[in-house]
N, C-alpha and C positions, 0 to 999 in steps of 0.2 A: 617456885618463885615466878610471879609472870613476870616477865620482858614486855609489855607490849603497855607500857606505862604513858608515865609523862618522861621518861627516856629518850621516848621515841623523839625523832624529829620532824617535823612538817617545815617544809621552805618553798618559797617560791620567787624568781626573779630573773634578770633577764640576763645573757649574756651574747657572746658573742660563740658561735659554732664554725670551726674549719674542716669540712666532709672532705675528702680527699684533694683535687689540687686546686678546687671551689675559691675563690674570694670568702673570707671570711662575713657572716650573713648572721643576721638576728635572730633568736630564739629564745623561748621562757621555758626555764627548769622549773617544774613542780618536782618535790622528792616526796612522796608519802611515805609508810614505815617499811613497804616491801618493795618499791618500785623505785623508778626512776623514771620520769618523762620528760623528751623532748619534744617540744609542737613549737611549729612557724605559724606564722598568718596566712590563712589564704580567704577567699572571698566566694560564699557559698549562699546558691538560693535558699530564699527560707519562706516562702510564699505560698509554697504548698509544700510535699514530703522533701526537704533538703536535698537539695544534689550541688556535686560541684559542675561548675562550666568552666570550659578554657579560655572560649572571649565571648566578653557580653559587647553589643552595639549600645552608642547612648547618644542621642544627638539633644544640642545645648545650641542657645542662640546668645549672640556677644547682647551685653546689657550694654545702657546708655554712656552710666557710668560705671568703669572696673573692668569692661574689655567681659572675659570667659571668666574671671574671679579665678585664676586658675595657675599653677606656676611649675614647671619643670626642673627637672635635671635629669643629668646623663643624656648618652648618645654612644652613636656607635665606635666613638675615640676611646670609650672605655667599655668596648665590648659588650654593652647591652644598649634594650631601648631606650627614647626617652621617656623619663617615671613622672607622674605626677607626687609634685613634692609641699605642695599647699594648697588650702581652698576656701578661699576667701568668707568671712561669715557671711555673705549676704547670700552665697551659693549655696552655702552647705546646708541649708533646709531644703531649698530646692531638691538637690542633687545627691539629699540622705536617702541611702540604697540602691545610688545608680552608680556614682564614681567616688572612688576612693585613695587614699594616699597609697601610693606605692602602687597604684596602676601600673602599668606601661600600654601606652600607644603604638597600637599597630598600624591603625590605618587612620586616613583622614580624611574624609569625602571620598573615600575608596584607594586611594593612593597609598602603598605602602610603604612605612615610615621604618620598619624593622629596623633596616641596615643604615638610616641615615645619621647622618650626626648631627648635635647639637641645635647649630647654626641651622642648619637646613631644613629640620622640625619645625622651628621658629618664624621662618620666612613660609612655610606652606601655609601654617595658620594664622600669620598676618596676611594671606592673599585667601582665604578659606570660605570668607563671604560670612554673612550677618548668620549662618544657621550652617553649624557645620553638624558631619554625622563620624565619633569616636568610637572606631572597633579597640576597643582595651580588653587587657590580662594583668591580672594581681601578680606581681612578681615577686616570688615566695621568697625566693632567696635574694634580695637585694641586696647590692656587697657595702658592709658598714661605710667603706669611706664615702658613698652619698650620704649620710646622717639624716635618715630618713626617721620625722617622727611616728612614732609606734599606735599612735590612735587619730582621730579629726579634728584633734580640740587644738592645733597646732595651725593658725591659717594666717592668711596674708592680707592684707587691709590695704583695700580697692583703692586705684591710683586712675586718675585718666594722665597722667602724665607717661608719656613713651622713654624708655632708659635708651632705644637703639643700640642699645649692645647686647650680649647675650654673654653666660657661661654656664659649659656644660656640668660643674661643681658648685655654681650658686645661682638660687631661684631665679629663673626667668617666669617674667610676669608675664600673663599672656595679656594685658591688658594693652600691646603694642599697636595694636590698629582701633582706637578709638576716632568714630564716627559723631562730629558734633550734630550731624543731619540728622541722626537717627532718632525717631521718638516716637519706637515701638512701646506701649504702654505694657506689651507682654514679654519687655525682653528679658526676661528671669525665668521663664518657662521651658523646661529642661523632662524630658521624658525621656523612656527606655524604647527600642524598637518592638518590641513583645510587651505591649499591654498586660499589666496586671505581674507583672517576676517582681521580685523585692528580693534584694541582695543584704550579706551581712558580713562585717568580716568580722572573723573570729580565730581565735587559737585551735589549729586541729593538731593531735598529735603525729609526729615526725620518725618520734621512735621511743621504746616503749625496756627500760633495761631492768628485767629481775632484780631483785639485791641480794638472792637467798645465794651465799658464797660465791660472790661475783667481787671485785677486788676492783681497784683504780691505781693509778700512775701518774704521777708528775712526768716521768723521765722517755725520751727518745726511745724506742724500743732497741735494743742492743748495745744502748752508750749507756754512759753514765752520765749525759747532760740533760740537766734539771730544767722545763719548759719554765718559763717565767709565767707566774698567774696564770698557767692552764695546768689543766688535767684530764684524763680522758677514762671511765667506766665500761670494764669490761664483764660480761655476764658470762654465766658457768661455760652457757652453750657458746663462748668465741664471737656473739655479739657484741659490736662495740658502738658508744658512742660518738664516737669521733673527737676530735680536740675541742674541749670544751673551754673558750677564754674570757678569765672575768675582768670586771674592770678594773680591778683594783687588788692589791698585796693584801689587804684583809678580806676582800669577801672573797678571793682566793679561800684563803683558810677556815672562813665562815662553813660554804662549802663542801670544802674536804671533811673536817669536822663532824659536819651531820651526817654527811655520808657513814663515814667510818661508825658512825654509832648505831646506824639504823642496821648495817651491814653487822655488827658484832649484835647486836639485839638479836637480829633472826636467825647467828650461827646459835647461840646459847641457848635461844627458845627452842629450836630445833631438834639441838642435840639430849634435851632435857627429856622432851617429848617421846624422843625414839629409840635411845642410849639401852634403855632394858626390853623394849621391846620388837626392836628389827629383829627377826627368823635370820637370816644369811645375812651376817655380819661380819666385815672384820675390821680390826686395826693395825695401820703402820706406824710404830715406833721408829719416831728419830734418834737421832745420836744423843740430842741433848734430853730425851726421856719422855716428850710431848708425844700423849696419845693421839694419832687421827683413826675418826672413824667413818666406815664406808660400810654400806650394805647394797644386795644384789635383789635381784628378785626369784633367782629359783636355785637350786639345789649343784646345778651341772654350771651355772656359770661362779658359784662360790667356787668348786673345785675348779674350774678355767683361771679362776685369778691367782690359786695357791699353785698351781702347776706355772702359772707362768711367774709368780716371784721365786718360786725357787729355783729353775731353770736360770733366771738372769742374776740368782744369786751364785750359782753353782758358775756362769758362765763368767762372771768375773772371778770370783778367785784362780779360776784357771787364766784368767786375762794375765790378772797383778800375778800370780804363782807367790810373793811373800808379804808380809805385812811387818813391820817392825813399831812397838809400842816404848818408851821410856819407861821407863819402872824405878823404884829404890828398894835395895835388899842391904839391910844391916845398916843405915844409913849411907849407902854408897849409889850414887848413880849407875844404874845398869839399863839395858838393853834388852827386849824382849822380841826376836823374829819368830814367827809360826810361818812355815814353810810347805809348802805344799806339796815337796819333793822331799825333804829329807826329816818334818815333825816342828820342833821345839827344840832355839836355839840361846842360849844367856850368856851376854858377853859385858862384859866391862865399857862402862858407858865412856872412858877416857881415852885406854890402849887398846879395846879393842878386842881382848884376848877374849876367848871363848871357855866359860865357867862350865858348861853344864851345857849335854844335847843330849833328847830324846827324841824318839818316835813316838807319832800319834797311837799305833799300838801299845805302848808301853806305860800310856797315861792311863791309869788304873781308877780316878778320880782326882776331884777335886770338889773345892768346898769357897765361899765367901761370906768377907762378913757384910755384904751390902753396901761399903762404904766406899772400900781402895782397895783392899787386902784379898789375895787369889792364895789359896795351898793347894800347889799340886800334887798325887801322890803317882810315881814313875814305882817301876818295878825295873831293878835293876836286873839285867842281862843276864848275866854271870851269876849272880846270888840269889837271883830271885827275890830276893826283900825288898821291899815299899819304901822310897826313898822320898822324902817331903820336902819339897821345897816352895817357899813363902816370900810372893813380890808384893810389891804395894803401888799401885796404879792410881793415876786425878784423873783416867776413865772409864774410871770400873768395868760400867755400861757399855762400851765399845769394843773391849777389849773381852769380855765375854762372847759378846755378839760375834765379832770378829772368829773365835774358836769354834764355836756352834757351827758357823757356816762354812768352816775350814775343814771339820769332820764329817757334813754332812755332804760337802764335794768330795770330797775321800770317798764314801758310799757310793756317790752316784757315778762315780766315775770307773770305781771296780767293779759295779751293778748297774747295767743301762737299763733295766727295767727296774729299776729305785724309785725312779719320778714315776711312772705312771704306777708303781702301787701307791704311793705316797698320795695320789692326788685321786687314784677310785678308793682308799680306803677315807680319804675327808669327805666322797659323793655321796657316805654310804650309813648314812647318823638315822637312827631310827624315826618315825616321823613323828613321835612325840617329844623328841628333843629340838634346841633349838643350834643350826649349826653358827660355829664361831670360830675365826681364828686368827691369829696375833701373828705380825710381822715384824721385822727390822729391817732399820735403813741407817 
């Protein structure tokens, strides 16, 4: 069967990314069938082989009418520069591939504006003069509560009239120092300091998450509290992508959704692919009977991982020393301990009393029918004769498993060299066979 259908899902859209103790910042999910992507904006030359730069210069002269066409937010009250947050249509032909939304201003006729605030930005470039020169940086991660828009088609419609207030959370126009004297026929003329660079902003990727058995989480790691509308993808190798938050309760689960489908897509594809034919294979059996499968790549690390499961099998039953199962014999609730000190012990699941105790030696066999039902057969003590006794278990599978690993610490515990024959006699498969071996958990 291929998986790699119209199953699959493709999405793309924007949300909101939390990197560690970051302000929450803009970013576009693309999910393809095996990946996941995260990219921000940043602002890269494109004029000849692509490179990025950390600040371009751009110098800009105020127009007649609309001042710089030009409008800010933020300041150092909220811990970053001030951003350019609009740009007027008459500018933006001008000034396509020289300044851009989400700038931030560094300098201003050489004066550094990094650490100033709002107000203070505002007042240098109302005193800036008719032809100022802007060292700007694309500020990749601008924190959502500027509500900065995500492309240029978002601008502000030139005013000669001055507001003389400012704030650093809603557009300040630069259009504050309108000169009615002025009547430069070129004052829309706007160049880069380096002749001939052409700028572009575009989506670069931020980070980049496998989906081949990589898993995701709603939840706080170590709670049980459920993040509202986020969730965060983790890949096999313990790369993560950070808190991922959407806008909304549904495209929340829009989402999660196609994730979860593209991530089952490539486990089933996968496993289909390689199931019969990985050389060093094995599988861990759960309690509840779901096979997993794992493969190695050479001969000496298959036996490194059966030596080390059975070591940490052996090492817990000597932790626990008993295990007690319910069972029902004759209709009656009973009680079933395997003990690791004293064998096989059945006691009346009400009072308690003790039915019947053997030794691990004395279990002679046993048999099932696959479903509930165990017949042991003991050899009794005294008589010597085969004494059967028949429980009925709702966990067969465990309760098996459970004995296996209870006899097979017995061995290794009166034979300290058990495990290492046990684990060179699995290193040791002729090289036309293929090795394999089966676990429980």
């Amino acid at each position: 069967m291929d998986f790699r259908t119209a199953c699959e899902e493709t999405k793309t859209g924007i949300c909101l990314l939390q990197d560690g103790n970051q302000e929450p910042f803009k970013v576009r999910l693309h999910l393809a069938k095996d990946i996941l992507m995260i990219q921000e904006q940043d602002v890269i030359c494109v004029s000849g082989e692509p490179f990025y730069s950390g600040e371009r210069t751009v110098t800009i002269r105020r127009q007649t009418v609309g001042g710089f066409g030009l409008s800010i937010k933020g300041g150092a009250e909220h811990n970053i520069p001030v951003v350019i947050s609009k740009i007027s249509k008459e500018q933006r032909a001008e000034l396509s591939g020289l300044l851009f939304i989400g700038d931030a201003i560094l300098q201003i006729n050489g004066i550094n504006v990094r650490k100033c605030r709002h107000e203070e930005v505002v007042q240098v470039l109302r005193n800036a003069g008719e032809e100022v020169n802007l060292t700007v940086s694309f500020l990749k991660r601008a924190p959502a509560f500027l509500k900065l828009p995500l492309n240029e088609d978002c601008a502000c419609a030139p005013s000669d009239q001055s507001s003389g207030t400012s704030s650093p959370l809603c557009d300040s126009g630069l259009h504050l120092n309108y000169h009615p004297n002025n009547t430069d026929t070129l004052s829309c003329s706007s160049w880069p300091t380096s002749p001939g660079l052409r700028w572009e902003k575009r989506w670069c990727d931020l980070r980049l998450i496998p989906l081949l058995h990589s898993r995701f989480s709603q939840y706080v790691p170590g709670t049980d509290l459920s993040r509202q509308n986020a969730f965060q993808v983790i890949a096999v190798d313990g790369v993560c992508s950070g808190i991922i938050q959407c806008l909304s309760a549904e495209d929340c689960i829009d989402w999660l959704q196609a994730i979860a489908t593209n991530i089952s897509n490539l486990t089933k594809h996968n496993d289909s692919d390689l199931l019969d034919q990985r050389k060093h294979c094995f599988t861990v059996q759960s309690e509840s009977g779901e096979d997993l499968y794992f493969s190695v790549e050479l001969d000496s690390d298959l036996a490194q991982w059966e030596r080390a499961f059975q070591t940490a099998t052996f090492l817990e039953v000597e932790r626990i020393q008993c295990k007690t199962y319910a069972c029902v014999l004759e209709s009656h609730l009973m009680g079933l301990t395997i003990d690791f000190s004293t064998g096989f012990i059945c006691f009346d699941g009400a009072t308690k009393a003790v039915l019947w105790r053997y030794k691990f030696s004395q279990l002679k066999g046993s048999s099932d029918d696959g479903k509930s039902k165990i017949k042991f057969l003991f050899q009794n003590p005294d008589t010597k004769q085969i004494e059967a006794k028949e429980l009925e278990f709702s966990n067969l599978f465990a309760v098996l498993h459970c004995i296996h690993s209870f006899f097979a610490a017995k061995v290794a515990c009166l034979d300290p060299l058990f495990l290492g024959n046990q684990a060179a006699a699995s290193a040791a498969p002729s090289s036309a066979t293929t090795s394999k071996a089966k676990y429980t958990t």
